[in-house]
Backbone as JSON, one array per atom type, in Angstrom:
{
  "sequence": "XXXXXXXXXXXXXXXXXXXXXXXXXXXXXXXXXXXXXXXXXXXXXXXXXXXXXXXXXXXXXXXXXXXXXXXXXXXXXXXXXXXXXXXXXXXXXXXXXXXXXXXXXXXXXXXXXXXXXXXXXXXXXXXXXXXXXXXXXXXXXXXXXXXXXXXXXXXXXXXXXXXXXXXXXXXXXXXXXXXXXXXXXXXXXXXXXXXXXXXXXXXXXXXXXXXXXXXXXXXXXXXXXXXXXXXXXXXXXXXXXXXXXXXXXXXXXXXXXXXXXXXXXXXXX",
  "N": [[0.85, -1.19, 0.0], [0.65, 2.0, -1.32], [2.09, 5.01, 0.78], [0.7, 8.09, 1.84], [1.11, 11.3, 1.55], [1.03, 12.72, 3.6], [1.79, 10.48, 5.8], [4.62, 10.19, 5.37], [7.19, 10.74, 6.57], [9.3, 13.44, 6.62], [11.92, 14.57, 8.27], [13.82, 14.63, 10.54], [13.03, 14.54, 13.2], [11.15, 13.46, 15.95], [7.76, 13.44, 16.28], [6.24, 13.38, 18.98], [3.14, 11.24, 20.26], [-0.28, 12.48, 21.4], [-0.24, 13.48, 25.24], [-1.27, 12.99, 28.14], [0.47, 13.11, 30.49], [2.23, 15.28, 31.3], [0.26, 17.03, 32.02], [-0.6, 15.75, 34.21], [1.29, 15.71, 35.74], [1.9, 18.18, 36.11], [-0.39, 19.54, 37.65], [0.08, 17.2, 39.98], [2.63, 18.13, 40.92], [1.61, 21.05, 41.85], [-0.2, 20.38, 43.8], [1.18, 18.85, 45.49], [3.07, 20.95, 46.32], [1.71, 22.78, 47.92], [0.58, 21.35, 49.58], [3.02, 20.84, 51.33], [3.51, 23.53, 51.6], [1.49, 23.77, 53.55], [1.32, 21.76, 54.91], [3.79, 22.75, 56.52], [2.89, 25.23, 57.93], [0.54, 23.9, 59.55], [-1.67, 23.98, 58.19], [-5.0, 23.15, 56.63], [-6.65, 20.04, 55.52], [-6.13, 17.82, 57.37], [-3.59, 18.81, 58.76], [-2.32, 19.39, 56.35], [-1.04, 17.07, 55.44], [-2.45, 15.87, 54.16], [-2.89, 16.53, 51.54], [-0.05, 16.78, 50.67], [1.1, 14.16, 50.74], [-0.87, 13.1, 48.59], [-0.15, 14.38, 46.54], [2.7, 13.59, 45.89], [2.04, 11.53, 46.13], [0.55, 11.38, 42.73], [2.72, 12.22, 41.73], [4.51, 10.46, 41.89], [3.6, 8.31, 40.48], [2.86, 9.68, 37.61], [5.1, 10.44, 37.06], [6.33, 7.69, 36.7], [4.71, 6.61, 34.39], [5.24, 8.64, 32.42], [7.75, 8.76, 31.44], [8.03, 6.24, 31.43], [6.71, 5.94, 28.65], [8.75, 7.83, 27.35], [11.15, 5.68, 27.23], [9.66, 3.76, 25.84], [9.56, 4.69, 23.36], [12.16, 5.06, 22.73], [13.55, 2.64, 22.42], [11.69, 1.41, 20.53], [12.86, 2.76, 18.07], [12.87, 5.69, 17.99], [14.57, 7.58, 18.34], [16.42, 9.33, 17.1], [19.15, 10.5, 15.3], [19.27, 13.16, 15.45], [17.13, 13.26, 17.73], [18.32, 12.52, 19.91], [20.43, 14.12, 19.92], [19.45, 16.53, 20.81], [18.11, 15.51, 23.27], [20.48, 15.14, 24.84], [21.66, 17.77, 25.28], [19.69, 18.69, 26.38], [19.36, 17.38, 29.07], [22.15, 18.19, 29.66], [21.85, 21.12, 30.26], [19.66, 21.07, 31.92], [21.33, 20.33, 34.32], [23.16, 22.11, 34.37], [21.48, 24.28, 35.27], [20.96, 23.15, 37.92], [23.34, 23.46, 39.49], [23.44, 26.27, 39.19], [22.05, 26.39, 41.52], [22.35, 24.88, 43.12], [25.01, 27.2, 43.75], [23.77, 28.9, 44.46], [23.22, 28.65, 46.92], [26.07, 28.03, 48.24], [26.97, 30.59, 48.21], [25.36, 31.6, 50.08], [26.75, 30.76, 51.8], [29.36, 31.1, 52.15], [28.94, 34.0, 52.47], [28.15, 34.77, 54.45], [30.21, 32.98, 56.18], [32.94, 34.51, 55.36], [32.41, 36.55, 56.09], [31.32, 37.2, 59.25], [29.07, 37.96, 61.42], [28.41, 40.05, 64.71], [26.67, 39.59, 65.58], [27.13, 36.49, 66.0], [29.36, 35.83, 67.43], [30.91, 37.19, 65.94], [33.27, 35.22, 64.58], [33.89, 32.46, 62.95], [33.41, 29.08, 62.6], [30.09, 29.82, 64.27], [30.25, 31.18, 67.36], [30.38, 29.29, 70.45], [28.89, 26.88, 69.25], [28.78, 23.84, 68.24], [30.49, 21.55, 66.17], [30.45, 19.4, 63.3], [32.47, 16.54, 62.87], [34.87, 16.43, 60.29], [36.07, 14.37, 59.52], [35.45, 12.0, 60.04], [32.24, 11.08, 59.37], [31.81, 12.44, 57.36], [34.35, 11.99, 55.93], [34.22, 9.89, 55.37], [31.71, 9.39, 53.3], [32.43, 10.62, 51.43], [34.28, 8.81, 50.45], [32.71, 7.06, 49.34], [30.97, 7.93, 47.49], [33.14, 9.3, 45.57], [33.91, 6.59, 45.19], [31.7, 5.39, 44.21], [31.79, 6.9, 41.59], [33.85, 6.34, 40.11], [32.79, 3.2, 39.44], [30.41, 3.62, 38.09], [31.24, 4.66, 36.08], [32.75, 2.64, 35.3], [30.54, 0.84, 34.64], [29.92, 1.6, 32.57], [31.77, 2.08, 30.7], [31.92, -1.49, 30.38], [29.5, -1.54, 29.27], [29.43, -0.53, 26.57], [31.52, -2.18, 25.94], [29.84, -4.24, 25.2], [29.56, -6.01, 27.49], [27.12, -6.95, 29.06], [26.29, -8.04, 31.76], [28.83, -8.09, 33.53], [28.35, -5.14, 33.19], [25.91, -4.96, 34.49], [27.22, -5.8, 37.49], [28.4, -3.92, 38.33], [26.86, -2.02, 38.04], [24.92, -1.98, 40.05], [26.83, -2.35, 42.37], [27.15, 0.56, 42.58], [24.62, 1.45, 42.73], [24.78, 0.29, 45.88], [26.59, 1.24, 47.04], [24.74, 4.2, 46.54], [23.38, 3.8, 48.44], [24.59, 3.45, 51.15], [25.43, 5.69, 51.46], [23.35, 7.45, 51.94], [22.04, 6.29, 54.4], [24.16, 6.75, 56.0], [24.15, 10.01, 55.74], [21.79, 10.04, 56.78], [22.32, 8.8, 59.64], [23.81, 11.01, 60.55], [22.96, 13.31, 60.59], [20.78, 12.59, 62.64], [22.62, 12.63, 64.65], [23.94, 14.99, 65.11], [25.59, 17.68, 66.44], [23.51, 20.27, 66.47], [21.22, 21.9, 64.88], [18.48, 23.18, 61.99], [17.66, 25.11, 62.93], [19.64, 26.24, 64.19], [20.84, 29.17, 63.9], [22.63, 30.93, 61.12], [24.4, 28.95, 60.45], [23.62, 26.65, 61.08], [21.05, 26.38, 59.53], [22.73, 26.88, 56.9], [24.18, 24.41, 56.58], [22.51, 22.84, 56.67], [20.61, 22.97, 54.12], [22.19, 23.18, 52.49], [23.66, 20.17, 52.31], [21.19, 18.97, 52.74], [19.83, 19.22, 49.94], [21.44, 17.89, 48.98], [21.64, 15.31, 49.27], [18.9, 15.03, 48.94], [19.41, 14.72, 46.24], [21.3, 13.03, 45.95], [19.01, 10.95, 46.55], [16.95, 11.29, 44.21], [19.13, 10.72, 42.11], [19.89, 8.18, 42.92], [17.09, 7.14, 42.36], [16.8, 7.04, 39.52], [19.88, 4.97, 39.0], [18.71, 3.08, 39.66], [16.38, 2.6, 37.57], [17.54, 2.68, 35.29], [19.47, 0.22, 35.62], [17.26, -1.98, 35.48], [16.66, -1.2, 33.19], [18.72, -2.11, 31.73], [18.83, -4.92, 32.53], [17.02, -6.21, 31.47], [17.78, -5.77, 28.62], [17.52, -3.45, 27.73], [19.49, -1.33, 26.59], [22.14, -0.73, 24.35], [24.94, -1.06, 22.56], [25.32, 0.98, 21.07], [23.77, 2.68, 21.7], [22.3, 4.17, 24.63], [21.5, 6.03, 25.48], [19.64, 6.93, 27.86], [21.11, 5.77, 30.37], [23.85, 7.58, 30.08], [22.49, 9.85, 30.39], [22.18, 9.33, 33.35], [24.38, 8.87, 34.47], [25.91, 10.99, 33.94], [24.3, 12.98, 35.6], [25.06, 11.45, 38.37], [27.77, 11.73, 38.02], [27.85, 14.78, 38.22], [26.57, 14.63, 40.89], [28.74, 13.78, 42.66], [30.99, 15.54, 42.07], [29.63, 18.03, 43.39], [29.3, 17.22, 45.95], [32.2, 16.54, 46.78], [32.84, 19.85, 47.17], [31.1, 20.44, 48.58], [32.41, 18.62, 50.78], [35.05, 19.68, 51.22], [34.3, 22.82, 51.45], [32.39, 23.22, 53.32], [31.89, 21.17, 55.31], [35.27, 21.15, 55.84], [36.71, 23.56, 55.92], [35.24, 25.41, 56.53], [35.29, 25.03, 59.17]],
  "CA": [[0.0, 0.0, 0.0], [1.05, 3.64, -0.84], [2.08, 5.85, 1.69], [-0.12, 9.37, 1.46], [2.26, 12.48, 1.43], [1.19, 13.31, 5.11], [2.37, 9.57, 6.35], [6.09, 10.09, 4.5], [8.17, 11.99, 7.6], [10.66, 13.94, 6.03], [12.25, 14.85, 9.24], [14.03, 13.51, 11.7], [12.78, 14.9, 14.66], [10.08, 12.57, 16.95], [6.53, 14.59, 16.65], [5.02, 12.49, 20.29], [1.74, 11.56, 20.41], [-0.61, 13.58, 22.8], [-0.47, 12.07, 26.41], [-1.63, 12.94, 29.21], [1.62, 13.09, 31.92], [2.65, 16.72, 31.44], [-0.89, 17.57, 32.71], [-0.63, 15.35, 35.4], [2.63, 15.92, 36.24], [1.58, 19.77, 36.76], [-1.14, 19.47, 38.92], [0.76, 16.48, 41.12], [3.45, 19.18, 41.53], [0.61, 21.99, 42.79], [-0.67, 19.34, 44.85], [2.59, 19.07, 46.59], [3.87, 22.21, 46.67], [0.16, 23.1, 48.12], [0.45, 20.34, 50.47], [4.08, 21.25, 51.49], [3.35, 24.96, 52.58], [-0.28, 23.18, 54.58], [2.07, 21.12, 56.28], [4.72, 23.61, 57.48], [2.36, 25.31, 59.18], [-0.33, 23.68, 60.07], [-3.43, 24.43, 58.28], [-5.48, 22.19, 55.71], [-6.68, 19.08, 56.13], [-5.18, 16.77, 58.21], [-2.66, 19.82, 58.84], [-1.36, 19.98, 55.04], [-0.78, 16.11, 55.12], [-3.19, 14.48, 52.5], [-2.31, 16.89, 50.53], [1.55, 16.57, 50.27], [0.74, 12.99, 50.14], [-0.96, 12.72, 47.6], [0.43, 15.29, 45.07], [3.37, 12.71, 45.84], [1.75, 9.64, 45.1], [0.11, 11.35, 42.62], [4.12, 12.95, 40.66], [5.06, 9.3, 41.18], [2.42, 7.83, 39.39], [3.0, 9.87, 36.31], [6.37, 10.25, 36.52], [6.74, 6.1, 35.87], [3.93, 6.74, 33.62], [5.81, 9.47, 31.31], [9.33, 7.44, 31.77], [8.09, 4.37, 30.6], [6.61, 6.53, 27.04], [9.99, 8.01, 26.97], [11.93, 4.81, 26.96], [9.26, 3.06, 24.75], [9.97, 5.8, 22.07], [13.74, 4.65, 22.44], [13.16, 0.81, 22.16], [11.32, 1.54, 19.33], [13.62, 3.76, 16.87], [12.22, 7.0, 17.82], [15.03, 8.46, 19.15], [17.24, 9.33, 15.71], [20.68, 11.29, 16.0], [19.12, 15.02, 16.16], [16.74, 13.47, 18.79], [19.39, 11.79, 20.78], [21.48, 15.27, 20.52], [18.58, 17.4, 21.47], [17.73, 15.04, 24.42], [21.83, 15.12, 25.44], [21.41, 19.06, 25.21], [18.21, 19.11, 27.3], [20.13, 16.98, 30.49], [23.24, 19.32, 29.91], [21.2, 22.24, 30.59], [19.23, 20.65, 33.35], [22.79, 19.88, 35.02], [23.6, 23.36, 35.01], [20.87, 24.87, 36.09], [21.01, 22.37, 38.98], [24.75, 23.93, 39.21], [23.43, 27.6, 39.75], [20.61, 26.14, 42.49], [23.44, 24.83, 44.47], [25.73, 27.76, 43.65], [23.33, 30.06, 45.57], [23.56, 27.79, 48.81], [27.43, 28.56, 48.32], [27.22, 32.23, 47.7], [25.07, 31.93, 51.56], [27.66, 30.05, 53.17], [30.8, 32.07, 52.19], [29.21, 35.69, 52.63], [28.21, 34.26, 56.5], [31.77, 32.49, 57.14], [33.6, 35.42, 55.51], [32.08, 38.2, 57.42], [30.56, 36.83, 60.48], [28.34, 39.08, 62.15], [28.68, 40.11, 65.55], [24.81, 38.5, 66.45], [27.16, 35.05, 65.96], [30.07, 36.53, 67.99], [31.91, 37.44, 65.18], [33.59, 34.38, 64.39], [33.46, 31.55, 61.86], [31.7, 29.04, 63.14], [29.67, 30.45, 65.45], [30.73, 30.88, 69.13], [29.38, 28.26, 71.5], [28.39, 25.71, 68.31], [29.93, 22.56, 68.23], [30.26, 21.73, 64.84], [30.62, 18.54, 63.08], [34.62, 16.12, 62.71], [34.89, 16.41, 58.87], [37.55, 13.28, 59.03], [34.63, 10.77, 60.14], [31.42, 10.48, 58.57], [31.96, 13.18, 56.0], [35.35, 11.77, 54.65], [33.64, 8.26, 54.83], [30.74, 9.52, 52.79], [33.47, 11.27, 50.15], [35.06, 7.9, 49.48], [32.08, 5.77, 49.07], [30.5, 8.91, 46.53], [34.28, 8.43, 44.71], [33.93, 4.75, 44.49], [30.61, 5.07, 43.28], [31.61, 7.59, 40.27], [34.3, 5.22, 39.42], [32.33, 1.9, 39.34], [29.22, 3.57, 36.95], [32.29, 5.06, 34.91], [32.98, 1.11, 34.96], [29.52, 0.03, 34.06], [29.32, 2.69, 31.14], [32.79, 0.77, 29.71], [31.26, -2.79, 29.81], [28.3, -1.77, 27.99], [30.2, 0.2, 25.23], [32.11, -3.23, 24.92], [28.58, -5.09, 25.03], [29.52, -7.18, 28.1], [25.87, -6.7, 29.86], [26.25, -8.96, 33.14], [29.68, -7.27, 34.19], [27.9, -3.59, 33.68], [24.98, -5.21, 35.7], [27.13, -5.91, 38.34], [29.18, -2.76, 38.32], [25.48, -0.69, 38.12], [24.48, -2.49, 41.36], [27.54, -1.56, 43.15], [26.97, 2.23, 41.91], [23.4, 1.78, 43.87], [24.31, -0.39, 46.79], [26.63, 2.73, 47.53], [24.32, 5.0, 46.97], [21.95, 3.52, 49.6], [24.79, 3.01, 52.28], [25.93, 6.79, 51.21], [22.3, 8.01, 52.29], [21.96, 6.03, 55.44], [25.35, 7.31, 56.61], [23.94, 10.88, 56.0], [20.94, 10.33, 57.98], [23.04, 8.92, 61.01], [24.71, 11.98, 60.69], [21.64, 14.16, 60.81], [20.7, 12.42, 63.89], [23.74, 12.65, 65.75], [24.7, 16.14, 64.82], [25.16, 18.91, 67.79], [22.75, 21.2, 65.82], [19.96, 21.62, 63.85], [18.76, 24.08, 61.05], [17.39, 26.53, 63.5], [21.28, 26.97, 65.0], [21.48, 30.32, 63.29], [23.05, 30.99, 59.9], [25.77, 27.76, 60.22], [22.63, 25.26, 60.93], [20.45, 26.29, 58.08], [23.16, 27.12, 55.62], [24.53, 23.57, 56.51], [21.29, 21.42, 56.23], [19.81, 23.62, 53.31], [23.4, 22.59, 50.72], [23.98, 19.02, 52.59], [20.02, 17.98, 52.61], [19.37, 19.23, 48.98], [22.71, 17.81, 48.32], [20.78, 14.32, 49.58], [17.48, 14.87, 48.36], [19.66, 14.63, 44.96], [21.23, 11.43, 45.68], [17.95, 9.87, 46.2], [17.06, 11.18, 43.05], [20.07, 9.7, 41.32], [19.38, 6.66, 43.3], [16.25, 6.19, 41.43], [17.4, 7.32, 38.46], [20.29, 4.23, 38.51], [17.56, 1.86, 39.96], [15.63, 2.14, 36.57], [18.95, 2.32, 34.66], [19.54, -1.08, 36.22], [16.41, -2.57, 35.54], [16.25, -1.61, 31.73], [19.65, -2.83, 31.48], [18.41, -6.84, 32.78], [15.96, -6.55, 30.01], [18.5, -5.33, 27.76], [17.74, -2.43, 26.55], [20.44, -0.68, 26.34], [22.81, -0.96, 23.1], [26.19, -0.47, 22.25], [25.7, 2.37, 20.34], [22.27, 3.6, 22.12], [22.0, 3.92, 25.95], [21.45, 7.83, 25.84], [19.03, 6.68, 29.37], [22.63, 5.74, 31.14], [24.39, 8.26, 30.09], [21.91, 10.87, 31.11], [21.87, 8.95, 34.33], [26.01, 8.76, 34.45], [25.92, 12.76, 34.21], [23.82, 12.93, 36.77], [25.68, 10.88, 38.76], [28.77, 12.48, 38.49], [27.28, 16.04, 39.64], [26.02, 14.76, 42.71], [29.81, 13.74, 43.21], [31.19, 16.89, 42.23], [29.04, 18.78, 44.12], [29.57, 16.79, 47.32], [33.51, 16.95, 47.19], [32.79, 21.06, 47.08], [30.25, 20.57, 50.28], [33.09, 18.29, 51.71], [36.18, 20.64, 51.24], [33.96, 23.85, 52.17], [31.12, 23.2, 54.56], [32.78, 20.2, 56.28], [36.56, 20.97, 56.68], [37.01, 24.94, 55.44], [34.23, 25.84, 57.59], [35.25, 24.44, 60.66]],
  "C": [[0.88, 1.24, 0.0], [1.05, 4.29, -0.05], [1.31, 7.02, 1.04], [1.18, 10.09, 1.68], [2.29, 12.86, 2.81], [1.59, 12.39, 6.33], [3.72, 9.7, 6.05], [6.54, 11.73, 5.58], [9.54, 12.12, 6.84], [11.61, 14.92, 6.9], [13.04, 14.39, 9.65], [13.97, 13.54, 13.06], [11.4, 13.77, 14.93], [8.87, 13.36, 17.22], [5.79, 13.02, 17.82], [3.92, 12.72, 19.79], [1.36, 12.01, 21.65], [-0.99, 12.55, 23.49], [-0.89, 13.39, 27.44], [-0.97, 13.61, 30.79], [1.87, 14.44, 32.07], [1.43, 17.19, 32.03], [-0.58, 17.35, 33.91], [0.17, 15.61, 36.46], [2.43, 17.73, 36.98], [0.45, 20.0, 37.66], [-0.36, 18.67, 40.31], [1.68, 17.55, 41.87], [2.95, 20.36, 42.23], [0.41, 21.24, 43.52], [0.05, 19.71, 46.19], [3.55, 19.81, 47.07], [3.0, 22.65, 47.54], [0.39, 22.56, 49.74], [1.78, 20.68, 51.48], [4.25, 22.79, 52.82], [2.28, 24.48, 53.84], [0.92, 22.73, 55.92], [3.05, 21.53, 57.47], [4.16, 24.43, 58.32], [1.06, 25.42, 59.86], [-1.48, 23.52, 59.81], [-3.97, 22.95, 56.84], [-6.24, 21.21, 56.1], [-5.92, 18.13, 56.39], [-3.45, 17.73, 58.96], [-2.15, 19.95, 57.56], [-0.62, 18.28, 54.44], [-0.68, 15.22, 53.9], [-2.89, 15.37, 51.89], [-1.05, 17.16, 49.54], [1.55, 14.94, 50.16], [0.11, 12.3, 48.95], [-0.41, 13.63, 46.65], [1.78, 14.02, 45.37], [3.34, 11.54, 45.19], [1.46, 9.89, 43.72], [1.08, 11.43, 40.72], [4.05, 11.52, 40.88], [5.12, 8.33, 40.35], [3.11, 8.29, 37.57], [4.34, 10.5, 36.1], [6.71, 8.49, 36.11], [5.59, 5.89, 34.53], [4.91, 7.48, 32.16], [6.88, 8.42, 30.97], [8.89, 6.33, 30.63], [7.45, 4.68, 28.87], [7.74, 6.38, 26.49], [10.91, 6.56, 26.59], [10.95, 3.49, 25.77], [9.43, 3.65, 23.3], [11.69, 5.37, 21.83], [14.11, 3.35, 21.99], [12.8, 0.73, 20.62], [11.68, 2.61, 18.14], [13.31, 5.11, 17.14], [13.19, 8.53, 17.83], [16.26, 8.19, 17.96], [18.32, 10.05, 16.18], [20.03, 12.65, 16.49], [18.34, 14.84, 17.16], [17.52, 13.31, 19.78], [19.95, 13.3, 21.16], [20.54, 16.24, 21.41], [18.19, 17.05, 22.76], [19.39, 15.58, 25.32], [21.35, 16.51, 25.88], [20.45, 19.72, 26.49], [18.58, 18.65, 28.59], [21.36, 18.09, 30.4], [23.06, 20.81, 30.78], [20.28, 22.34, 31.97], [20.42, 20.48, 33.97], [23.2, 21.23, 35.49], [22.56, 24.65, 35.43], [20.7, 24.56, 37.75], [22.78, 23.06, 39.62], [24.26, 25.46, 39.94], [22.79, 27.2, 41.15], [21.42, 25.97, 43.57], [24.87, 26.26, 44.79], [25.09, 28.61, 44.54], [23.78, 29.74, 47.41], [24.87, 28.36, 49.26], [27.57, 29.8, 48.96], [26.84, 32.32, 49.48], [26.3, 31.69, 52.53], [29.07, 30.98, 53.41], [30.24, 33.68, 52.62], [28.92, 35.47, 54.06], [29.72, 34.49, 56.85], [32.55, 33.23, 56.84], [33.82, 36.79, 55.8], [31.32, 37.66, 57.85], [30.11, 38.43, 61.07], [28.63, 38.94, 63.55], [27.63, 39.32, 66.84], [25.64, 36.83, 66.81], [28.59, 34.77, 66.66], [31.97, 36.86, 67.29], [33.04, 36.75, 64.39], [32.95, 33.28, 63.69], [33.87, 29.68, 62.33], [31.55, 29.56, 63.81], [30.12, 30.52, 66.67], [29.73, 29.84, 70.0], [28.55, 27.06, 70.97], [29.77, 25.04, 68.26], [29.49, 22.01, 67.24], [30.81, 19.88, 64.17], [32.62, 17.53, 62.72], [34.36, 15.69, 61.4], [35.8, 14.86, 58.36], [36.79, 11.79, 59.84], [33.42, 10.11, 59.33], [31.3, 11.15, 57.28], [32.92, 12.29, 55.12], [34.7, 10.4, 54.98], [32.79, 8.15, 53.88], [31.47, 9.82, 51.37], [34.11, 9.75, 49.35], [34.38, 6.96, 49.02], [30.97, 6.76, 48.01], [31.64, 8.86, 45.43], [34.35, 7.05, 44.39], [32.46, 4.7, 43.95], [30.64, 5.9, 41.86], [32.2, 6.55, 39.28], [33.58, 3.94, 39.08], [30.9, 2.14, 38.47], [30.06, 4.38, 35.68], [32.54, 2.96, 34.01], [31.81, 0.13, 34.42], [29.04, 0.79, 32.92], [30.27, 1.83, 29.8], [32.15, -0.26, 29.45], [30.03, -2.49, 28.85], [28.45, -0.95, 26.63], [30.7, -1.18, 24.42], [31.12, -4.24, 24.56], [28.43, -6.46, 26.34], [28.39, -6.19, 28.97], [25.85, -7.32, 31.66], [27.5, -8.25, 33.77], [28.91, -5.58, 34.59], [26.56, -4.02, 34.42], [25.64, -5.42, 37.27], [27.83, -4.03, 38.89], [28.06, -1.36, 38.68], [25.09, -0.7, 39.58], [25.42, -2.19, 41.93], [26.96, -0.46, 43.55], [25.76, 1.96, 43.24], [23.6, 1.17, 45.24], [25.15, 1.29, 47.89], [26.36, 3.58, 47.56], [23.57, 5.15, 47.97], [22.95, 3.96, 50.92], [25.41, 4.94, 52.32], [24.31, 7.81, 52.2], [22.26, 7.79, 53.61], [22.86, 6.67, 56.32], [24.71, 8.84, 56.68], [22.81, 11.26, 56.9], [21.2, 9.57, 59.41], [23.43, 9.98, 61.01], [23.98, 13.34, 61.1], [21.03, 14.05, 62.57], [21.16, 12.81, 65.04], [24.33, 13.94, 66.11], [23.97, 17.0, 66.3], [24.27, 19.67, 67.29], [21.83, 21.2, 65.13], [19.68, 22.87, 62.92], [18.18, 24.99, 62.13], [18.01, 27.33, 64.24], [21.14, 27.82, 63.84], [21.97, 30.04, 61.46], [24.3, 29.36, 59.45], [24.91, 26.91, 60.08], [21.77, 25.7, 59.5], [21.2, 26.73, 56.71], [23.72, 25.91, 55.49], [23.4, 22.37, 56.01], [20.88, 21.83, 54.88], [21.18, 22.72, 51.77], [23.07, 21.25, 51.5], [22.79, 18.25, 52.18], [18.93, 18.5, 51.2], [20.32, 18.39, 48.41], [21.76, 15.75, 48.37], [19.54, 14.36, 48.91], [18.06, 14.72, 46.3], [20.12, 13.69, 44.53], [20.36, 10.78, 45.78], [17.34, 9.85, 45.04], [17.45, 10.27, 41.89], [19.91, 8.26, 41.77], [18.48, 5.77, 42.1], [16.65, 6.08, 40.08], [18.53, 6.03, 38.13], [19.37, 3.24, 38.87], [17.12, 1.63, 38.33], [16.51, 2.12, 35.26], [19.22, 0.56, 34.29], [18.84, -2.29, 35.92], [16.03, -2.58, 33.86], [17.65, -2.2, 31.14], [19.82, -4.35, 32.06], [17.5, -6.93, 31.49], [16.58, -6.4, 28.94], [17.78, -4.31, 26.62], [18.37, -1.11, 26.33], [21.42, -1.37, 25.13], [23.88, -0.8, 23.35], [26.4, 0.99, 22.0], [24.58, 3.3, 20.71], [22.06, 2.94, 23.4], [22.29, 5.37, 26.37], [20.88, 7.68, 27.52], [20.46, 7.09, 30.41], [23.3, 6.54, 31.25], [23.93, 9.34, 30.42], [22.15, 10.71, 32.67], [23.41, 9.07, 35.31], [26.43, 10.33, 34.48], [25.54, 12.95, 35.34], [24.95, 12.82, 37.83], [27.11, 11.67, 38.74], [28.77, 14.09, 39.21], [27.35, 16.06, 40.83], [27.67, 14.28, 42.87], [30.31, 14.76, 43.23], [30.86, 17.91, 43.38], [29.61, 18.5, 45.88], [31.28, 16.79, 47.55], [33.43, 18.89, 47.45], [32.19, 21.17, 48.33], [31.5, 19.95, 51.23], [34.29, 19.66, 52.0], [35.78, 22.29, 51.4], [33.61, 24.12, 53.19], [31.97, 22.56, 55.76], [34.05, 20.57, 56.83], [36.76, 22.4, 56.53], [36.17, 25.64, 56.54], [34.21, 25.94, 58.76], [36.4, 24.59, 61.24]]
}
């Protein structure tokens, strides 16, 4: 059968069909932004609860919803060189906007610790704060964030050379240290002399450290489903743009966290 003139794509860009998720996805996020403010202080129902609850359930939903489009569009040819570059392009740019977000946190911490005010008795840290030992759970956290850049550097190699079961185990590393990387930061949370309402040192410390976290769980999931389309194999030799979005990622949140270690942690203190 003849193609018609308006079936014959003379393109090579990916026109999606219309879905659904971007709707959803923007309400879930009111939801929970909604729900968020309810809960901080107090009002709504249930205090601000059900409603940060569900805008939650509601992003997670149609975030595995969108996701699983996206990667069926890749499975299935969709994703040609100018889409591939335009997608690369589109994480690059997310990366560094994520880059300024934490750069502000910075900008707080240094104009504090390099003119202390006299409210904090003029001194960097504060007077009378007892401040965290940078050469325990920090530098333990630094070398198991370094062994995890290296070892999804190492599962990016095997699946370049096509060995799939080595970069499966090498991926699983990558996540088992991101889990024990998390846990370690919330002992550390626990244990800590301070909290964010110590003055300018506690909330300029939790505000970089526990966005700095809320980004490895992120990346967490992010190699979780990495992980999981790489047992099914679908990732390629020459096409596993997913990974490599995921492998960017992934190195950020290291980046970033050697900059929190060697400022916040030991410069700071």
């Amino acid at each position: 059968m003849l193609k018609s003139a308006r079936d014959i794509q003379r393109h090579s860009f990916h026109i999606v069909d219309p879905s659904p998720w971007p709707f959803i996805s923007a309400i879930s996020a009111l939801f929970l932004t909604f729900g968020l403010v309810c809960y901080m202080h107090g009002y709504g129902f249930n205090g601000g609860s059900f409603f940060l609850i569900f805008g939650f359930c509601m992003l997670i939903i149609s975030m595995d919803g969108w996701w699983k489009t996206v990667c069926d569009e890749a499975t299935n040819g969709h994703h040609t060189i100018v889409v591939s570059t335009g997608l690369r392009m589109g994480m690059l740019l997310f990366i560094l906007s994520e880059i300024m977000f934490f750069f502000a946190f910075f900008w707080a911490f240094f104009h504090a610790s390099l003119n202390p005010s006299i409210a904090i008795g003029a001194v960097w840290p504060p007077a009378l704060l007892t401040v965290l030992d940078p050469w325990k759970v920090p530098l333990l956290n630094t070398f198991l964030l370094l062994s995890s850049g290296a070892s999804i550097t190492w599962a990016h190699h095997e699946i370049i050379c096509g060995s799939r079961t080595s970069a499966a185990y090498s991926l699983g590393y990558t996540i088992i240290l991101a889990v024990i990387f998390t846990m370690l930061q919330q002992f550390e949370y626990k244990t800590a002399p301070f909290n964010i309402s110590d003055g300018i040192y506690g909330s300029s410390f939790y505000m970089a450290t526990g966005f700095h976290g809320f980004h490895v769980c992120v990346g967490t999931c992010f190699l979780i489903v990495c992980f999981l389309r790489l047992i099914v194999g679908q990732f390629a030799r020459q096409h596993h743009l997913g990974f490599e979005a995921a492998a960017w990622y992934w190195h950020f949140v290291d980046v970033v966290w050697l900059f929190l270690f060697l400022t916040i942690y030991w410069w700071g203190n």
